[in-house]
Phi, psi and omega in degrees: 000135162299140170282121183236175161227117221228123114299142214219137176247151157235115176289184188307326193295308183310302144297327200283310168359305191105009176281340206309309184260358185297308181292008178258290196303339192284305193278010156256356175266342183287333214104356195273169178268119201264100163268313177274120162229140141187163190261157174201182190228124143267137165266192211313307154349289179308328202285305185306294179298007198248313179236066182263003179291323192254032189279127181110341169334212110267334196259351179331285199298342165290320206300318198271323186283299184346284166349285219250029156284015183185169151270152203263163165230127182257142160228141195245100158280124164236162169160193184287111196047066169273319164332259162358291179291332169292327179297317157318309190289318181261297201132182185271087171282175143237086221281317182288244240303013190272145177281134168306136154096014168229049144326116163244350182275310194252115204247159174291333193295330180230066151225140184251107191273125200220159183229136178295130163278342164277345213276343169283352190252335188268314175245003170102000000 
């Protein structure tokens, strides 16, 4: 199995909610590995290149006011097929067709590469 990396937003509906750690435990209870975390406000810029598959869209600009009305968490999950298992876990997005290196919330510099002492028992 592949080692993958995946990014994960939990969006405005979700913080304001109160979900923010509930969606942390599911994907550590899967077994995945947390290198990124952080809350931000995106702004219009961020919003825009984030949904730039649907620009010209008629649903673009709620997609864009929606986004950058709260703050968002952003996170980089790693682990075996993790696209796949997330995709699975959240529903239906489509993340494999996003091009490696087009992350925009996470510069390599902030992931923290780190190796879980449980992580030999849970993926080997």
């Amino acid at each position: 199995m592949a080692v993958e990396r995946t990014l994960v937003l939990v969006k405005p509906d979700g913080v304001q909610r109160g979900f923010v750690g509930d969606v942390i435990t599911r994907f550590e209870r899967r077994g995945l590995h947390l290198l990124g975390l952080k809350l931000l406000v995106m702004d219009r810029a961020l919003a825009e290149r984030h949904y730039a598959e649907h620009a010209g869209k008629p649903f673009f600009e709620s997609l864009v006011t929606y986004i950058t009305a709260s703050p968002v968490v952003a996170m980089v999950w790693e682990g075996p097929e993790v696209v796949a298992l997330v995709r699975a876990m959240i529903g239906a997005t489509d993340p494999t067709n996003a091009p490696p290196g087009t992350n925009l919330f996470f510069a390599p510099a902030e992931m923290v590469e780190w190796r879980s002492d449980v992580s030999r028992w849970v993926t080997g």
